[in-house]
PyMOL commands that place a pseudoatom at each C-alpha (Angstrom):
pseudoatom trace, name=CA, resn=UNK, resi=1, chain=A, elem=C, hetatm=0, pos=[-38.716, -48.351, 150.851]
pseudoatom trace, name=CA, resn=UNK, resi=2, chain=A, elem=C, hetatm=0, pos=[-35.276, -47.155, 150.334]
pseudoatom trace, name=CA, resn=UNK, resi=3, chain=A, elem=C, hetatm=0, pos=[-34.395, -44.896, 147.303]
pseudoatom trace, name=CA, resn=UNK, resi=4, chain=A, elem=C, hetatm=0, pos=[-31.574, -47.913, 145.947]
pseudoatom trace, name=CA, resn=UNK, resi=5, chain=A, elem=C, hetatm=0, pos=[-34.580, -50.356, 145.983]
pseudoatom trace, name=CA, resn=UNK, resi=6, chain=A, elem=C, hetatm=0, pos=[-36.954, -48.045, 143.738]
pseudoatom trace, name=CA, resn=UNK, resi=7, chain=A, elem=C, hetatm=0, pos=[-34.025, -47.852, 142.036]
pseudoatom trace, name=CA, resn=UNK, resi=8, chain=A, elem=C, hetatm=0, pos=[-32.896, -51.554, 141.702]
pseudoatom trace, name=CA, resn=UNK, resi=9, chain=A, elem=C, hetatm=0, pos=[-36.838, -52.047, 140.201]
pseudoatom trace, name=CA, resn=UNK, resi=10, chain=A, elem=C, hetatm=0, pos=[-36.949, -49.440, 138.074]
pseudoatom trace, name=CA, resn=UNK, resi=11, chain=A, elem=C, hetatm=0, pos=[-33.749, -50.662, 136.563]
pseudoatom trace, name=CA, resn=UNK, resi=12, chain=A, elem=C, hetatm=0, pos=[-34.010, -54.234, 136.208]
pseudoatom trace, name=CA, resn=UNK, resi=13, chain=A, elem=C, hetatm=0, pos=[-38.357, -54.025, 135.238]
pseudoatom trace, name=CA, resn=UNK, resi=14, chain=A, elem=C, hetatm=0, pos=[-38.287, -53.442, 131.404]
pseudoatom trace, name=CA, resn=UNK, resi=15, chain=A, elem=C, hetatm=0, pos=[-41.549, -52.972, 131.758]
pseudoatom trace, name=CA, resn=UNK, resi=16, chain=A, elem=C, hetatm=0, pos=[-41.404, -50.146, 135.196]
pseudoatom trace, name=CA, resn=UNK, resi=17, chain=A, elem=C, hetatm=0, pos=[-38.586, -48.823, 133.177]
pseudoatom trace, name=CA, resn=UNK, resi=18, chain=A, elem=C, hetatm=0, pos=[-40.406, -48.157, 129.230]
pseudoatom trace, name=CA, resn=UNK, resi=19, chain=A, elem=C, hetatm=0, pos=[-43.337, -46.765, 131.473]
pseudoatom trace, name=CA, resn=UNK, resi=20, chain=A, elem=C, hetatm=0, pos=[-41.030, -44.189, 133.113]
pseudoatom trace, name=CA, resn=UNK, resi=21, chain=A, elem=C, hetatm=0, pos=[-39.361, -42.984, 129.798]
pseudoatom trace, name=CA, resn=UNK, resi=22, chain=A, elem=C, hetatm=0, pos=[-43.220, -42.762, 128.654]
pseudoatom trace, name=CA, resn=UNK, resi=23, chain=A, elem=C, hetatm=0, pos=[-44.320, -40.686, 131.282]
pseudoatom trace, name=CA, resn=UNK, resi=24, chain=A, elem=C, hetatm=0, pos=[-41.297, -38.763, 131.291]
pseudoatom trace, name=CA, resn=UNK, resi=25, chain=A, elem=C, hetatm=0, pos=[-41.451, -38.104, 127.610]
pseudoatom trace, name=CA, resn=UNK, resi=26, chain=A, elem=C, hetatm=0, pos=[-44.872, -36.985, 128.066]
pseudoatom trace, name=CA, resn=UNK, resi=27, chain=A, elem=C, hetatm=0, pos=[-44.241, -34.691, 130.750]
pseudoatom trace, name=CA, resn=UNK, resi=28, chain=A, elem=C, hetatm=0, pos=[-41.579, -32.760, 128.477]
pseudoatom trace, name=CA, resn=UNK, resi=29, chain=A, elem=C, hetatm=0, pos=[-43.621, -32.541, 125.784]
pseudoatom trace, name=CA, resn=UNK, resi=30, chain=A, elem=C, hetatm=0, pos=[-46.780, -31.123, 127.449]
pseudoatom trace, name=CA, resn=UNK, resi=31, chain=A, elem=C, hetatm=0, pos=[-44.466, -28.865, 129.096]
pseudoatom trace, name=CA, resn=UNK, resi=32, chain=A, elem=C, hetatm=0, pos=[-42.253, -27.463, 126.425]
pseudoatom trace, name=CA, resn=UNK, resi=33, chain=A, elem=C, hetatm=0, pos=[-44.622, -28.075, 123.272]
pseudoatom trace, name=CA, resn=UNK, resi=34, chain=A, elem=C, hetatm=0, pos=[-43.509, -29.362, 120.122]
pseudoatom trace, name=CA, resn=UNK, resi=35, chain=A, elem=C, hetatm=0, pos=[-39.466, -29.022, 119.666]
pseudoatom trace, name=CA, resn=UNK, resi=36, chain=A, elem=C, hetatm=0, pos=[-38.316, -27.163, 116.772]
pseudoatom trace, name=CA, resn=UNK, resi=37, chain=A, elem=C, hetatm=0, pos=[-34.746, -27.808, 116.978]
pseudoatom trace, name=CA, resn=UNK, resi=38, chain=A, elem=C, hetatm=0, pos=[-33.124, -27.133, 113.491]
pseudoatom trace, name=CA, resn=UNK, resi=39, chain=A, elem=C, hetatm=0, pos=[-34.892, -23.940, 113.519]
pseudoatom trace, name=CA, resn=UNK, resi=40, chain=A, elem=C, hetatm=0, pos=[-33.811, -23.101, 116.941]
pseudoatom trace, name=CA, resn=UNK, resi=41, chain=A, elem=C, hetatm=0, pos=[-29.966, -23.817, 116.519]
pseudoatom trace, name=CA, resn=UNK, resi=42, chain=A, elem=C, hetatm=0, pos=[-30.012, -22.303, 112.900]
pseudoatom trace, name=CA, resn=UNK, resi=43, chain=A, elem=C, hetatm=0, pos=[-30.923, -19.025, 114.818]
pseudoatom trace, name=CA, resn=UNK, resi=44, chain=A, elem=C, hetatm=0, pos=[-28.104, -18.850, 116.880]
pseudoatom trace, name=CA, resn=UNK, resi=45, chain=A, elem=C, hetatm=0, pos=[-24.620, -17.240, 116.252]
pseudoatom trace, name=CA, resn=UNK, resi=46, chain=A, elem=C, hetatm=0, pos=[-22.769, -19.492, 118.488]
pseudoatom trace, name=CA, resn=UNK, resi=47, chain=A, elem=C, hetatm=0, pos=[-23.800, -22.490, 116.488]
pseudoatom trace, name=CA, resn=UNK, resi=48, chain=A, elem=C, hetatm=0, pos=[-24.241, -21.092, 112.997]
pseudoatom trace, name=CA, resn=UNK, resi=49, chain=A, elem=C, hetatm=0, pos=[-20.444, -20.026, 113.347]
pseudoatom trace, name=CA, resn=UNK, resi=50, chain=A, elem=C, hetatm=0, pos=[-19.717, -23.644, 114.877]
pseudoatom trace, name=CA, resn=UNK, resi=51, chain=A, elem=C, hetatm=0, pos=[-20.992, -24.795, 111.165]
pseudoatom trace, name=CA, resn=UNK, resi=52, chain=A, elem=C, hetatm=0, pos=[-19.110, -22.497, 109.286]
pseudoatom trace, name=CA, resn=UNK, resi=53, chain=A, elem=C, hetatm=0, pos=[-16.017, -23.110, 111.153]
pseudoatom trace, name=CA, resn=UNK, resi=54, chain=A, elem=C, hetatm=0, pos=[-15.943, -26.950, 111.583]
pseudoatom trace, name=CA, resn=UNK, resi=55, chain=A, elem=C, hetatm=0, pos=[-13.151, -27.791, 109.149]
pseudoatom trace, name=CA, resn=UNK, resi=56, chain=A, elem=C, hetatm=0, pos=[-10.602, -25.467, 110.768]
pseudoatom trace, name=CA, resn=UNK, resi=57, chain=A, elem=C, hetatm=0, pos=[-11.111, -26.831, 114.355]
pseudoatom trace, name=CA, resn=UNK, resi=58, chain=A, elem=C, hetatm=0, pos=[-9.196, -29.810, 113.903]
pseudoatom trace, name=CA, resn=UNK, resi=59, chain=A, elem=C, hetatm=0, pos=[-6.129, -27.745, 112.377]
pseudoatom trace, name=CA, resn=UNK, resi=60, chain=A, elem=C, hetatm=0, pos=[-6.070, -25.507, 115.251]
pseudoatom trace, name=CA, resn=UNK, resi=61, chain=A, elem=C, hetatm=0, pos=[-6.197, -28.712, 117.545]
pseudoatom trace, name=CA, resn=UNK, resi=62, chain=A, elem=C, hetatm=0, pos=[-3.227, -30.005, 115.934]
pseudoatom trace, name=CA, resn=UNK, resi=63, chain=A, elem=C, hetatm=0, pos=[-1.363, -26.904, 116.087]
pseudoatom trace, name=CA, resn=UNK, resi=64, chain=A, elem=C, hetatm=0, pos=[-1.797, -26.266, 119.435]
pseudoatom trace, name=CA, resn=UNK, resi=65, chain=A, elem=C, hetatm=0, pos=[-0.817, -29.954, 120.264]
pseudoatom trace, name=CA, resn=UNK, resi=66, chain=A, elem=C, hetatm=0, pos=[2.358, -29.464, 118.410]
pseudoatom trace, name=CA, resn=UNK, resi=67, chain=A, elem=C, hetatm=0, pos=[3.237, -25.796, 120.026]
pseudoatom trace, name=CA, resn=UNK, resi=68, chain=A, elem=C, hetatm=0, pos=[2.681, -27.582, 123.463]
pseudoatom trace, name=CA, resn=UNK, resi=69, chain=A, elem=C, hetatm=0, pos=[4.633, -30.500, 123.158]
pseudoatom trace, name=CA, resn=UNK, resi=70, chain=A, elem=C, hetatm=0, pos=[6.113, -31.382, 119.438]
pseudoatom trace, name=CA, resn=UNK, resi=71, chain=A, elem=C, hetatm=0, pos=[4.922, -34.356, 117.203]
pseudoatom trace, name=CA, resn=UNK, resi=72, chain=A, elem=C, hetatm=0, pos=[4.555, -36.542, 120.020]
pseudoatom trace, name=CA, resn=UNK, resi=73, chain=A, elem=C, hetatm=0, pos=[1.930, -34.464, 121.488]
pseudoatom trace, name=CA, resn=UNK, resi=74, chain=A, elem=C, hetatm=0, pos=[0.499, -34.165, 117.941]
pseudoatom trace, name=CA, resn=UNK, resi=75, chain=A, elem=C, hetatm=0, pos=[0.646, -37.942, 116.954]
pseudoatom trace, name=CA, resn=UNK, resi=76, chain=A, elem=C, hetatm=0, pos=[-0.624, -38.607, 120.794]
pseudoatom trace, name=CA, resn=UNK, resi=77, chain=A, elem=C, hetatm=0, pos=[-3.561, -36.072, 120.608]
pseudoatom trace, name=CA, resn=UNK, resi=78, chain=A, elem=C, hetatm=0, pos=[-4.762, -36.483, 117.349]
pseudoatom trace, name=CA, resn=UNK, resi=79, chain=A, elem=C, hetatm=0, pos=[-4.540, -40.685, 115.952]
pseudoatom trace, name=CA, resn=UNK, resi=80, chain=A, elem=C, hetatm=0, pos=[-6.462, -41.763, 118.731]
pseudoatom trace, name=CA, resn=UNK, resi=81, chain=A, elem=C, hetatm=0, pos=[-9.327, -38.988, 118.536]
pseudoatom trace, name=CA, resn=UNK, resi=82, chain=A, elem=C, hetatm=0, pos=[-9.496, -39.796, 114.945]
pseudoatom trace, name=CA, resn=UNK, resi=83, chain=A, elem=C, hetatm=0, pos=[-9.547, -43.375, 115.167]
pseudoatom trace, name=CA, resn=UNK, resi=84, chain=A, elem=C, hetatm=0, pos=[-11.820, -43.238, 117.884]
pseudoatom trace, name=CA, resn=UNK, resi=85, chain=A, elem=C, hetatm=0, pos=[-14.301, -40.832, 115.836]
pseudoatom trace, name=CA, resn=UNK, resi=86, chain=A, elem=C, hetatm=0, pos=[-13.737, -43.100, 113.078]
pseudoatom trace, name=CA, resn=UNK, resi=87, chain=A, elem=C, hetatm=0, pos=[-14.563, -46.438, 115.064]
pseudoatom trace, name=CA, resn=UNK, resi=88, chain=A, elem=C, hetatm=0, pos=[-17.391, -45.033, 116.122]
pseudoatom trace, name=CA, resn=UNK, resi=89, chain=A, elem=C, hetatm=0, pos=[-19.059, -43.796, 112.717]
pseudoatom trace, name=CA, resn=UNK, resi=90, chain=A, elem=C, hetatm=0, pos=[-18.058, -47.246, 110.420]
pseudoatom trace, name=CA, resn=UNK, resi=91, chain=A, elem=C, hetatm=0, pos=[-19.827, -49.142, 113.727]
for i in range(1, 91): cmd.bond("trace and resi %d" % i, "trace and resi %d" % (i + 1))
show_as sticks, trace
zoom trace
């Protein structure tokens, strides 16, 4: 059998396909035990000073889209982002 015909039935068998998420799920969970993962990201600097800098990422994208091109850049760079983020979370 070719690899795009194991493939092609794994894709379009619900069934084939739910098993292979099962087993797959399985697999990682035997392997890596239980996940812990608030504990695991509240432990690390990189992401606790992601949290505690969230609010001021946005600014500095804005100012660094108007220093490289003007209010174009900033209009351009930041509406659709927003709008996009904001299309996305009202869903």
């Amino acid at each position: 059998m070719y690899v795009g015909t194991v493939r092609m039935l794994l894709l379009h068998d619900q069934t084939m396909l739910a098993l292979c998420k099962f087993i797959m799920g399985y697999v990682m969970y035997v392997q890596c035990g239980e996940a812990n993962n608030v504990g695991d990201l509240e432990k690390q600097p990189f992401y606790r000073f992601l949290r505690s800098t969230y609010l001021f990422h946005p600014f500095a994208l804005g100012a660094l889209l108007y220093a490289a091109g003007g209010f174009p850049f900033l209009v351009w760079g930041m509406v659709p982002k927003v709008s996009f983020i904001l299309c996305l979370f009202f869903k």
